[in-house]
Every structure is written in C-alpha cells, then in structure tokens.
OpenMM code with the backbone's topology and positions (N, CA, C; nanometers):
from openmm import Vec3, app, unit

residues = "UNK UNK UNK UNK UNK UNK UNK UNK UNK UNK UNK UNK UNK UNK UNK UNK UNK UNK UNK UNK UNK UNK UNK UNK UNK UNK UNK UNK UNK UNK UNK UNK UNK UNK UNK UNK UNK UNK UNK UNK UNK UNK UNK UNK UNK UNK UNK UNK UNK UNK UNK UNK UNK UNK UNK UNK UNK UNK UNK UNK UNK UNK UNK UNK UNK UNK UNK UNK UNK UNK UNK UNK UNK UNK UNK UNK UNK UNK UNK UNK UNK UNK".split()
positions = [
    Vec3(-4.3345, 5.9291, -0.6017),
    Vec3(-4.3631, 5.7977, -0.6526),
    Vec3(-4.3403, 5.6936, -0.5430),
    Vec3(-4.4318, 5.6068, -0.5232),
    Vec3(-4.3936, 5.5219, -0.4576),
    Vec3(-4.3547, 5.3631, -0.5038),
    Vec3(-4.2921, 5.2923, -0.4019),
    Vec3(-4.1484, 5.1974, -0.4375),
    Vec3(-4.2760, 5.0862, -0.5373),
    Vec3(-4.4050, 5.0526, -0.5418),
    Vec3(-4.4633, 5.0299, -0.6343),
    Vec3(-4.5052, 5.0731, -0.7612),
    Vec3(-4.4996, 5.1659, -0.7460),
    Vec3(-4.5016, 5.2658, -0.9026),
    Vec3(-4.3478, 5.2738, -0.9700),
    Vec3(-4.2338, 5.2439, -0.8977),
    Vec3(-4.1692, 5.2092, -0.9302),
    Vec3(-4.1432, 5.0952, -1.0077),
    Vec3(-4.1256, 5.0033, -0.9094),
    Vec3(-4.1237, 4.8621, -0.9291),
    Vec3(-4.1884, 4.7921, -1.0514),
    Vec3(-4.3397, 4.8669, -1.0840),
    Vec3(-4.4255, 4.8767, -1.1971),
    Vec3(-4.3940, 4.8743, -1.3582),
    Vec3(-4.3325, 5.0173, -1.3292),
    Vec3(-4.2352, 5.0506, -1.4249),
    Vec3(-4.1438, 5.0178, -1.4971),
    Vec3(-4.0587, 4.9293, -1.3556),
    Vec3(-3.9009, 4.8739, -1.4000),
    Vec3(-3.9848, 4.7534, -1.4807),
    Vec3(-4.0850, 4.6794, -1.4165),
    Vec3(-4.1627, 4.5652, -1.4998),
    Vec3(-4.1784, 4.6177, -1.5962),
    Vec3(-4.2545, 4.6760, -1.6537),
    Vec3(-4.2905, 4.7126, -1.7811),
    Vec3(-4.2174, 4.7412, -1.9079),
    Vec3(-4.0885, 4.8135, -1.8152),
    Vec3(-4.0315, 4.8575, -1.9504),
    Vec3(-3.9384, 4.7433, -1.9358),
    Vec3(-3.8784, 4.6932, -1.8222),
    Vec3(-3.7822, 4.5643, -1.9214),
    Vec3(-3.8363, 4.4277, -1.9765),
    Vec3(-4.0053, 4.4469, -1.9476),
    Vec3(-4.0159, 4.3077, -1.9990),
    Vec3(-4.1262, 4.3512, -2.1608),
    Vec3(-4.1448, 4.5103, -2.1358),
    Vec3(-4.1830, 4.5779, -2.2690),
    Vec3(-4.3584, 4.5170, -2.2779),
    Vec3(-4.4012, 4.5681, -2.1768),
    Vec3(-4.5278, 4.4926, -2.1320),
    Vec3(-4.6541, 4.5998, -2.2092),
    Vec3(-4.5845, 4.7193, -2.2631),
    Vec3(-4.7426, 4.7933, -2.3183),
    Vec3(-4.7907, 4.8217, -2.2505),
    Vec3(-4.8819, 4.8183, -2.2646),
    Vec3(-5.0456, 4.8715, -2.2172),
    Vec3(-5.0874, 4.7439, -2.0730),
    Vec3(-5.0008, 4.6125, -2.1114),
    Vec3(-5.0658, 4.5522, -2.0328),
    Vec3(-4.9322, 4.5966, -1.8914),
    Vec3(-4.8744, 4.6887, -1.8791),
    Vec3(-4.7804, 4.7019, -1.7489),
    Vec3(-4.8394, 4.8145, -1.6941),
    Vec3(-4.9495, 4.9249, -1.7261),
    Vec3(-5.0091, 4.9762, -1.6899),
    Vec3(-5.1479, 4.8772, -1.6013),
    Vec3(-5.1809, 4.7824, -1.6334),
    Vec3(-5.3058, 4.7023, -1.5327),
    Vec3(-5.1947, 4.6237, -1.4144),
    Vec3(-5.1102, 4.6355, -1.4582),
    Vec3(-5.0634, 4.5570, -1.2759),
    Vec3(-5.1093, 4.5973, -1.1741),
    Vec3(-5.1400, 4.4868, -1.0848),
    Vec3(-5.1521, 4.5775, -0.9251),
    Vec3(-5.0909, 4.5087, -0.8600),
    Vec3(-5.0721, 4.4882, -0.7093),
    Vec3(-5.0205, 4.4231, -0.6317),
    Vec3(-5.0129, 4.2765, -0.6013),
    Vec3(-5.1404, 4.2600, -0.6414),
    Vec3(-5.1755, 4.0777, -0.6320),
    Vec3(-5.1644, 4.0187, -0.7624),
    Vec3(-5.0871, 4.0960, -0.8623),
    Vec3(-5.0865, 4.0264, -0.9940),
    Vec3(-4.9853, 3.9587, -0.9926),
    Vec3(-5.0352, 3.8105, -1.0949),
    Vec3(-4.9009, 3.7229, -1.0627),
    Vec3(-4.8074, 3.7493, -1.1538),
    Vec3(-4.6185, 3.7030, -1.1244),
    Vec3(-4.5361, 3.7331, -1.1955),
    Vec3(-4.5020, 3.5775, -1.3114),
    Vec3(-4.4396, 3.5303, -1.2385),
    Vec3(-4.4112, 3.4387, -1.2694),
    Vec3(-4.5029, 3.3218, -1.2542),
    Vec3(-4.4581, 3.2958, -1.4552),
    Vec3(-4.5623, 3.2007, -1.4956),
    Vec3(-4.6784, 3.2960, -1.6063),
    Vec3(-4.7431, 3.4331, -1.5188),
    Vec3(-4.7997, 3.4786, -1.5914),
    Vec3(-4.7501, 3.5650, -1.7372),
    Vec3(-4.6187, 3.6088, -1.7354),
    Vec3(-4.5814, 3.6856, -1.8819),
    Vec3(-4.4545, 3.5998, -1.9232),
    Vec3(-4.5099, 3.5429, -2.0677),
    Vec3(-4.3852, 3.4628, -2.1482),
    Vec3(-4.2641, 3.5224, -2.1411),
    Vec3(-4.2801, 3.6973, -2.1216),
    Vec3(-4.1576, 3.7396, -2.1375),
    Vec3(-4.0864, 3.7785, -2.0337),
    Vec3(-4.0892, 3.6773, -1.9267),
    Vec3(-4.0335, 3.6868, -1.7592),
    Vec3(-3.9545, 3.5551, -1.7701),
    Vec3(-3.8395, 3.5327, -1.8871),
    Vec3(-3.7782, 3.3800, -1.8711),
    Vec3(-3.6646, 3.4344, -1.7738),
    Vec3(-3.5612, 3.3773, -1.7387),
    Vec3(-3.4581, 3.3346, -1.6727),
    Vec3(-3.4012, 3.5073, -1.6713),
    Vec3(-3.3624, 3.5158, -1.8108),
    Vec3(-3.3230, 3.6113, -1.8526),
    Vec3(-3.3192, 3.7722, -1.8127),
    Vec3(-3.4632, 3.7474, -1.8393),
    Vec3(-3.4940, 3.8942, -1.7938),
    Vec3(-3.5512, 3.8913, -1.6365),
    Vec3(-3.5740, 3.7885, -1.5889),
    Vec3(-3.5227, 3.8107, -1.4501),
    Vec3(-3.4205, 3.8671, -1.4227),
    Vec3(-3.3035, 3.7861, -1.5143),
    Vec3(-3.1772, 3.8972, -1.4215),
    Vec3(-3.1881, 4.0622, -1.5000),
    Vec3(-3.2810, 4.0815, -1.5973),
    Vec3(-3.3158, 4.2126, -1.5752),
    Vec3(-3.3392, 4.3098, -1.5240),
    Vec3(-3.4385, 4.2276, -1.5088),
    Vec3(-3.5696, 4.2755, -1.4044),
    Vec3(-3.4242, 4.3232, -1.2331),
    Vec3(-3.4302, 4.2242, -1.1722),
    Vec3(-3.3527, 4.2066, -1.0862),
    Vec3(-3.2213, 4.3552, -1.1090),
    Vec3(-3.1353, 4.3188, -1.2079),
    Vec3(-3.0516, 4.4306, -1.2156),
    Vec3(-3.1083, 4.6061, -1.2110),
    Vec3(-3.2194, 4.6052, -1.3014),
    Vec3(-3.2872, 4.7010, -1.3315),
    Vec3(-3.3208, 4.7878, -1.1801),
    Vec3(-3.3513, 4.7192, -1.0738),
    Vec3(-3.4096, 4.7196, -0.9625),
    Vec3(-3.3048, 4.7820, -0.8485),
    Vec3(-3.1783, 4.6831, -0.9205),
    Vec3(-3.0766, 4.7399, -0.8070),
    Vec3(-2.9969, 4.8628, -0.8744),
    Vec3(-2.9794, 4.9187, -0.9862),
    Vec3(-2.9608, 5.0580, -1.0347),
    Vec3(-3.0213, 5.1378, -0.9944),
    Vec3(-3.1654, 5.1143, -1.0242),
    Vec3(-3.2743, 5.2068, -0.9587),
    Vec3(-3.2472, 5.2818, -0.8033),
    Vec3(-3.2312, 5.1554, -0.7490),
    Vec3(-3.2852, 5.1536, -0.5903),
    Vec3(-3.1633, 5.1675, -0.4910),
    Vec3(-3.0316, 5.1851, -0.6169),
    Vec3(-2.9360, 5.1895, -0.5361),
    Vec3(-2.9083, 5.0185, -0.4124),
    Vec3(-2.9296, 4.9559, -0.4079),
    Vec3(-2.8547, 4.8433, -0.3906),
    Vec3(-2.8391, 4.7377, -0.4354),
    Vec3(-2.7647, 4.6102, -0.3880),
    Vec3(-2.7263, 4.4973, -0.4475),
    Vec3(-2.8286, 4.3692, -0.4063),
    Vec3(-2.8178, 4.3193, -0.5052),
    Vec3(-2.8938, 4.1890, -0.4369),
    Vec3(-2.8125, 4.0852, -0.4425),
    Vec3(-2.8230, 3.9547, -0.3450),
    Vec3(-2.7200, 3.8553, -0.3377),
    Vec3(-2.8025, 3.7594, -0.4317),
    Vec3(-2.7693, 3.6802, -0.4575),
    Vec3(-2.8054, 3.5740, -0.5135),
    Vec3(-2.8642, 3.4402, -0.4499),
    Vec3(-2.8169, 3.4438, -0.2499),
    Vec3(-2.8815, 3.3851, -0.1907),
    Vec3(-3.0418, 3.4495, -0.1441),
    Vec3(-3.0444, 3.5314, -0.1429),
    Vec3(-3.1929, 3.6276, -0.1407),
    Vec3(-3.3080, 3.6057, -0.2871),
    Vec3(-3.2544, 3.5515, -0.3352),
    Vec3(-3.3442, 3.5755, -0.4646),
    Vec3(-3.4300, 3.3772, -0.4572),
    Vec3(-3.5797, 3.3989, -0.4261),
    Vec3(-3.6792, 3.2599, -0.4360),
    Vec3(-3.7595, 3.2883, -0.5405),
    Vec3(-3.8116, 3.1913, -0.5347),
    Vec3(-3.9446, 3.1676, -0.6418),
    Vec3(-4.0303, 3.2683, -0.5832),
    Vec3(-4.0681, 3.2695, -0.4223),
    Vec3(-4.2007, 3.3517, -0.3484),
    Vec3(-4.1481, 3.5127, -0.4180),
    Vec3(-4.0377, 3.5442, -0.4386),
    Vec3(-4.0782, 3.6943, -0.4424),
    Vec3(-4.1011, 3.7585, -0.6306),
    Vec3(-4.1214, 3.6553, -0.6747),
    Vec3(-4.1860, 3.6710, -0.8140),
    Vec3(-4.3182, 3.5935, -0.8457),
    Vec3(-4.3948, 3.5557, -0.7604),
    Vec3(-4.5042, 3.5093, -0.7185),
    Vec3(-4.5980, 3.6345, -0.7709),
    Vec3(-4.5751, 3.7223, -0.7122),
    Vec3(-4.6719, 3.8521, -0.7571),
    Vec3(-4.6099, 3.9988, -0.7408),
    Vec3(-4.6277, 4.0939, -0.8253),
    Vec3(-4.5633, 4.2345, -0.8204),
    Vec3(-4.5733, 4.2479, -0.6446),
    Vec3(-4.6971, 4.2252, -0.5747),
    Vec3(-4.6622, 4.2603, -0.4049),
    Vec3(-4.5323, 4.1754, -0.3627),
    Vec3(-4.5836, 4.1142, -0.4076),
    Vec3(-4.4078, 4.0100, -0.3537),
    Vec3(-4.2962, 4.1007, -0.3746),
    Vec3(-4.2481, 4.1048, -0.4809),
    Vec3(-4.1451, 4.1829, -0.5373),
    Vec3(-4.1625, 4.2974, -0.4496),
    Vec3(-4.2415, 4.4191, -0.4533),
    Vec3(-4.2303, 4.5389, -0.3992),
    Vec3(-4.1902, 4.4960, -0.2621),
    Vec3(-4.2224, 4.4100, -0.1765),
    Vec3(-4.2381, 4.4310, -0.0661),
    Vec3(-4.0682, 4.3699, -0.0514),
    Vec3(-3.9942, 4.2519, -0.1315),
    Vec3(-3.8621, 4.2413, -0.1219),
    Vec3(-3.7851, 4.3721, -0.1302),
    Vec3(-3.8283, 4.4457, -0.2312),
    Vec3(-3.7568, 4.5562, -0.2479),
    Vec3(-3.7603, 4.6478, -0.1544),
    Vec3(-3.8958, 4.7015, -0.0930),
    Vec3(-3.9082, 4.7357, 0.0828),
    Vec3(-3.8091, 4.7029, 0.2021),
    Vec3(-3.8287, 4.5629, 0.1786),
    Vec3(-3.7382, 4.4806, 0.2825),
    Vec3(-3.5888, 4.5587, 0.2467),
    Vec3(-3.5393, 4.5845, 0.1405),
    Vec3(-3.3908, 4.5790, 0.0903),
    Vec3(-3.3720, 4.7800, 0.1397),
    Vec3(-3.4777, 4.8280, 0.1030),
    Vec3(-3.4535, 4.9641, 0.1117),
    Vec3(-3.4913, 5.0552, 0.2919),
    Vec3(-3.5330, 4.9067, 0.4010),
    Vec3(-3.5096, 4.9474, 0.5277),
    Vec3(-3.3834, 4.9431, 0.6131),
] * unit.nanometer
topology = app.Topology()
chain = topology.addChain("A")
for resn in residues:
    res = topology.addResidue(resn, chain)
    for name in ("N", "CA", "C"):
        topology.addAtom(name, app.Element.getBySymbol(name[0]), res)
C-alpha cells in the first residue's frame, strides 16, 4: 500500500466518507470541501495519522496548506516519514 492509499483511508474512515472516500485523488480538496472536516476531526484525522505512521506531529507543523488537498496531506506525511 502506498502512503496515499493510506492516507485515503485514514480520511475516509474518520470522517466516515462512504462511497464518496473511495473518489479521492490527489488534487482533491480537503478543507472547506467535506462538512465533516471541522476542527475536530482534524485532530482526528491528524491523530489517526500519527498511530498509523508511527510518529508525532507538533503543533507548530500543522497550516492551512497541508489540508488544502489529500496531495498536500500525503506529501506532509512523506515529509514526516523521511
């Protein structure tokens, strides 16, 4: 699996996206586009990510740009897992 099919996943099931977390691709936007991406389940999302992936995220690392679009995200999570 790769760290996008991942990443996919962790979207889907914590924000319980159905059928529509299967059409993501890379250039799909995050934020803004699913009601059910508030504050909240960011720090879901976010936690979900660092269980997974085995590390931590700081809280100074975390912008608006890397929930811009699932590539965003994957590619933070890239960044975190070099």
């Amino acid at each position: 699996m790769t760290t996008f099919d991942d990443v996919k996943k962790i979207l889907s099931s914590t924000l319980q996206l159905g059928i529509r977390g299967d059409q993501l691709k890379p250039n799909s936007p995050l934020a803004g586009a699913f009601a059910e991406l508030d504050s909240m389940a960011l720090v879901a999302v976010l936690t979900n990510i660092e269980e997974h992936f085995g590390f931590e995220i700081e809280d100074d690392e975390i912008n608006g740009e890397i929930f811009e679009t699932v590539g965003n995200l994957v590619a933070f999570v890239d960044s975190k897992l070099a």
